[in-house]
C-alpha positions as CSV (number, residue, x, y, z in Angstrom):
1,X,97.6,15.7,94.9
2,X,93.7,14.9,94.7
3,X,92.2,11.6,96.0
4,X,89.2,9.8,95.4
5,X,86.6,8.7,98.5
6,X,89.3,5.8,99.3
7,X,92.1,7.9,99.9
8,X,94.0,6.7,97.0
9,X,95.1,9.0,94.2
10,X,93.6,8.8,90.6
11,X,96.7,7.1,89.6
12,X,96.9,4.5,92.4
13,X,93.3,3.4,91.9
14,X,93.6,3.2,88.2
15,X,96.5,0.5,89.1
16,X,94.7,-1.0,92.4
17,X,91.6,-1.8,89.7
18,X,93.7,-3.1,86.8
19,X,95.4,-5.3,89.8
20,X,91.9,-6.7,90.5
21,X,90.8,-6.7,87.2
22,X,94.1,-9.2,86.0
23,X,93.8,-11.2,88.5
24,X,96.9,-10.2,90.1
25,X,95.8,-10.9,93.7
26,X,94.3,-14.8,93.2
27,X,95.0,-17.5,95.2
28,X,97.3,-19.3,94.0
29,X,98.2,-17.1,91.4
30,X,97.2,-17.4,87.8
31,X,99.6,-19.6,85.4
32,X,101.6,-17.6,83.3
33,X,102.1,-18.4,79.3
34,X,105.8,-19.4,80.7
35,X,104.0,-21.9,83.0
36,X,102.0,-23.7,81.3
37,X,105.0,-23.9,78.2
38,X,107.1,-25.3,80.9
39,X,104.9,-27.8,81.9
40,X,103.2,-28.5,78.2
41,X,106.8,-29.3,76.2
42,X,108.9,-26.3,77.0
43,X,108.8,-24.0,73.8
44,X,107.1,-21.2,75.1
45,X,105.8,-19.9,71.6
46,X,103.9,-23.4,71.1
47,X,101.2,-22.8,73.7
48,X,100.3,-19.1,73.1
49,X,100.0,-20.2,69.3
50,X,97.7,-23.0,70.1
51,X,95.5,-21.3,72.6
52,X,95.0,-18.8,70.6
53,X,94.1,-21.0,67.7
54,X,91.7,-22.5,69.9
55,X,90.1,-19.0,71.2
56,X,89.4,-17.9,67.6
57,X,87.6,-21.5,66.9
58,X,85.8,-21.2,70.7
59,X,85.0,-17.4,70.5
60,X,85.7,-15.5,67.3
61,X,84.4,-17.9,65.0
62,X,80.9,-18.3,66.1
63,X,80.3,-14.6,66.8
64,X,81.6,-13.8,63.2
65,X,79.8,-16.3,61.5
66,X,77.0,-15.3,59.5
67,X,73.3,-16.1,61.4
């Protein structure tokens, strides 16, 4: 099996970045969506629907709106 300069195959860097890349390796750790529903009222679908609400008003809506 090939590897890259690293000595990792193509397979195990792919994962190594996406690791990095999702903050899998942070100090502490990320909260997960079951976290923060635990510690917000403990329905877990209730705070994936609201921050999602809140990143179309933050993000979507300003780059979609008409200049």
């Amino acid at each position: 099996m090939a590897t890259t300069e690293s000595g990792l195959t193509p397979a195990q860097k792919q994962a190594l970045v996406l690791a990095v890349a999702s903050a899998y390796y942070d100090v502490p750790a990320p909260p997960t969506l079951e976290t923060l529903s635990e510690a917000h009222d403990g329905t877990q679908p209730t705070v994936p629907q609201r921050l999602n609400r809140r990143r179309k008003a933050l993000v979507h809506a300003p780059l979609l709106s008409p200049v």
